[in-house]
C-alpha positions in Angstrom: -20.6 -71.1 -31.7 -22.8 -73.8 -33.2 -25.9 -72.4 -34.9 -28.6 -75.1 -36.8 -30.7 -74.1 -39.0 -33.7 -75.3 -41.2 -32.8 -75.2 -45.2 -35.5 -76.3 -48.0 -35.0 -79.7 -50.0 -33.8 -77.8 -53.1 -31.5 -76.4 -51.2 -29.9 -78.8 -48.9 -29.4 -81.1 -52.3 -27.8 -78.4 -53.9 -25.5 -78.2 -50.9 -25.1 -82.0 -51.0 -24.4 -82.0 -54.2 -21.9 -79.3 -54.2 -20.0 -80.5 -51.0 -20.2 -83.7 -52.6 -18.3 -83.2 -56.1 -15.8 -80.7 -54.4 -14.7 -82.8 -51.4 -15.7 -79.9 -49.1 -18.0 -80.1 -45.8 -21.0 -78.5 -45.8 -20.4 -76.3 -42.9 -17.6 -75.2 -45.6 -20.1 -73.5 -47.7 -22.0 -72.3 -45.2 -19.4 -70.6 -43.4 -18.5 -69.2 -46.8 -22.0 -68.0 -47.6 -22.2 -66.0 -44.8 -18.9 -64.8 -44.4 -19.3 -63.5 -48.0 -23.0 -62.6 -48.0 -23.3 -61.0 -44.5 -22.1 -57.5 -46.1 -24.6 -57.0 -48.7 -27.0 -57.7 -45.9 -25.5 -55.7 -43.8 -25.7 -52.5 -46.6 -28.5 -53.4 -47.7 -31.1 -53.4 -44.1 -28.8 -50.5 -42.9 -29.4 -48.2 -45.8 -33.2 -48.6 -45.9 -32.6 -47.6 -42.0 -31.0 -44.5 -43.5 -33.2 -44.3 -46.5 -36.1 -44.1 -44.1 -34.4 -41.0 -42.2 -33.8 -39.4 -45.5 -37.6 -39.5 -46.1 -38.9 -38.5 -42.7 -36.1 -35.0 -42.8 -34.0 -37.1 -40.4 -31.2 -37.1 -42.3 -29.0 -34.8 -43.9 -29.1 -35.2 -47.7 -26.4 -33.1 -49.9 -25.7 -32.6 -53.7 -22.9 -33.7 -55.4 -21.9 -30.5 -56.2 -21.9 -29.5 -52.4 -19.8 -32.2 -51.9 -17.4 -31.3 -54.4 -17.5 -27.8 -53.1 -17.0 -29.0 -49.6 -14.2 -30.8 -50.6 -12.5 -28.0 -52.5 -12.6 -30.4 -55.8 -14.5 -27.5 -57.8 -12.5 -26.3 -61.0 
């Protein structure tokens, strides 16, 4: 699927300059950027989503020592 997309100048010479000196494309280093950055984004909108819950007593929230219990891990 081609996507385009609109980078700043700083940017699109750092990506220059890197694809440049390495011998790589620069759809190379996009690709990777996303591939590799897509999961923190990923965590990170998803657990305010559930961070939100927690706060509005939408969302179950237990202790670590319930868990522990739960899980029979208690000495």
């Amino acid at each position: 699927m081609a996507t385009s997309i609109r980078l700043n100048t700083e940017i699109e010479q750092r990506l220059d300059f890197l694809a440049s000196h390495t011998g790589r494309t620069k759809a190379y280093y996009l690709r990777e950027i996303i591939e590799h950055g897509i999961e923190d984004m990923e965590d990170y909108y998803l657990a305010t989503e559930v961070l939100e819950r927690v706060r509005k007593g939408q969302e179950a929230v237990h202790s670590a020592a319930e868990v522990r219990e739960e899980l029979g891990l208690e000495n």
